[in-house]
C-alpha atoms as one frame of an Amber mdcrd trajectory, in Angstrom:
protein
  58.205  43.025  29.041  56.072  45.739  27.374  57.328  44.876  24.062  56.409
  41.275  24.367  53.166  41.573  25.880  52.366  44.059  22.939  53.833  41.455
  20.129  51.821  39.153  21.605  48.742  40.919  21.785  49.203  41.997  18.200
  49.732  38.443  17.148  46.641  37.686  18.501  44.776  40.135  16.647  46.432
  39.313  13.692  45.168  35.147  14.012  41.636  36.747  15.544  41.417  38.494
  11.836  42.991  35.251   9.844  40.380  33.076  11.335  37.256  35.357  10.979
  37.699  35.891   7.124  38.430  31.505   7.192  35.164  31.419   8.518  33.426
  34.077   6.395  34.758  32.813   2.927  33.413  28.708   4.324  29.919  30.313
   4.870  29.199  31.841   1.222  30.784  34.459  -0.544  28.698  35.202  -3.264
  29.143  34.191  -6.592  32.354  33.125  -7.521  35.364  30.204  -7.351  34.245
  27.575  -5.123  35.653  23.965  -4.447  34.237  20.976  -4.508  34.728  17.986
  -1.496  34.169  14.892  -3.210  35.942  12.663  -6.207  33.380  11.727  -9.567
  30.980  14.483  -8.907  28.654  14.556 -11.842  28.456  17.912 -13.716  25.117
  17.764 -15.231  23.090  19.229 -18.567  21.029  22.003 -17.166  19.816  23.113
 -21.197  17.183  20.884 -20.513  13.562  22.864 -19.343  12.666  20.396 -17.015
  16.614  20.145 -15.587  15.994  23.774 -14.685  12.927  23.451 -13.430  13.316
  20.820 -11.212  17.152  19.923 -10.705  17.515  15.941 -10.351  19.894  12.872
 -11.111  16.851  12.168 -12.687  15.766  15.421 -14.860  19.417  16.471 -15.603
  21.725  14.267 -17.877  25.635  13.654 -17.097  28.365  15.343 -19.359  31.210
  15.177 -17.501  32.660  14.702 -13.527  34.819  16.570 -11.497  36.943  16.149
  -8.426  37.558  17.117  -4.955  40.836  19.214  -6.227  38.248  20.749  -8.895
  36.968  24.581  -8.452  33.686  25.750  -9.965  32.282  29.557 -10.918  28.799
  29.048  -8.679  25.986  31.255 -10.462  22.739  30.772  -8.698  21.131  28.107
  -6.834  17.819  26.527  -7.958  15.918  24.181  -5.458  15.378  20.609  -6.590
  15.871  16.692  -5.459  17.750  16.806  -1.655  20.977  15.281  -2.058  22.538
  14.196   1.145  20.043  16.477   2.873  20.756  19.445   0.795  18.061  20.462
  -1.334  19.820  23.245  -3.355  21.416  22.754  -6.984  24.340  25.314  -7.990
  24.426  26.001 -11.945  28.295  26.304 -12.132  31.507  26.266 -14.266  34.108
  24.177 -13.729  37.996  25.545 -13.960  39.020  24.782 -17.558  35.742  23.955
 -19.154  34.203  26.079 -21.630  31.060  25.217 -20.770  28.352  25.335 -17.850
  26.388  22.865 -16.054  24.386  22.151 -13.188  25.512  19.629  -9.427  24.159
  19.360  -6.415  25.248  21.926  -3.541  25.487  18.823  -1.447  29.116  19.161
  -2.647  30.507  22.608  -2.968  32.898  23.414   0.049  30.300  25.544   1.830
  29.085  24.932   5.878  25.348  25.642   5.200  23.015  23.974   2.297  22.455
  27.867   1.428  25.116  29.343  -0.201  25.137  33.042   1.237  25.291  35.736
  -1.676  24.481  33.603  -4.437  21.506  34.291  -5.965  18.523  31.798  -6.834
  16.625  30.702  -9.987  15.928  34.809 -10.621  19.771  35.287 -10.907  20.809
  32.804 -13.039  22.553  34.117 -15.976  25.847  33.064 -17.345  27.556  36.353
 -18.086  30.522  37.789 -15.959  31.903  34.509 -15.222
């Protein structure tokens, strides 16, 4: 009976640890390899002054999409045009490309608008990606 009771309990310590880093890693990271939710997610030009500036479908010209099975390298965040009710832009890197560009944070897996550890317009710099 000890044994048992103690497997269990050590199970259950085991899931208690699985599911706190789960919910640590959905809540920001830092910079680093995100994913994104949705399919035909615009990655946009951020070379432009005013893209940077002031992130918007508007400001920020379209070079490519990506999809929902798509990662990105996340950067910074820069606030701009709300996008489902998130007001935050992520300069990012998408898998495969060799290039950077800029999409809304409205869809980067992440459970707050606010990506913790990620820097914002002051930390964005594309080296060590």
């Amino acid at each position: 009976m000890r044994k048992t009771t103690a497997a269990l309990a050590a199970a259950g310590a085991l899931a208690l640890v699985v599911t706190a880093s789960q919910s640590a890693a959905a809540e920001g990271h830092g910079r680093g390899w995100y994913g994104v939710w949705a399919d035909g997610v615009n990655v946009r030009d951020v070379t432009e002054d005013s893209c940077f500036q002031s992130p918007s479908t508007s400001n920020c010209p379209v070079m490519g999409q990506i999809n929902s099975w798509d990662e990105v390298f996340v950067y910074c965040q820069i606030p701009g045009q709300s996008v489902g009710g998130n007001p935050y832009w992520v300069m990012v890197s998408p898998r495969g490309w060799d290039k950077y560009g800029i999409i809304s944070s409205y869809y980067i897996e992440n459970s707050t608008n606010w990506i913790d550890g990620v820097r914002g317009p002051e930390g964005c710099t594309m080296s060590g990606g």
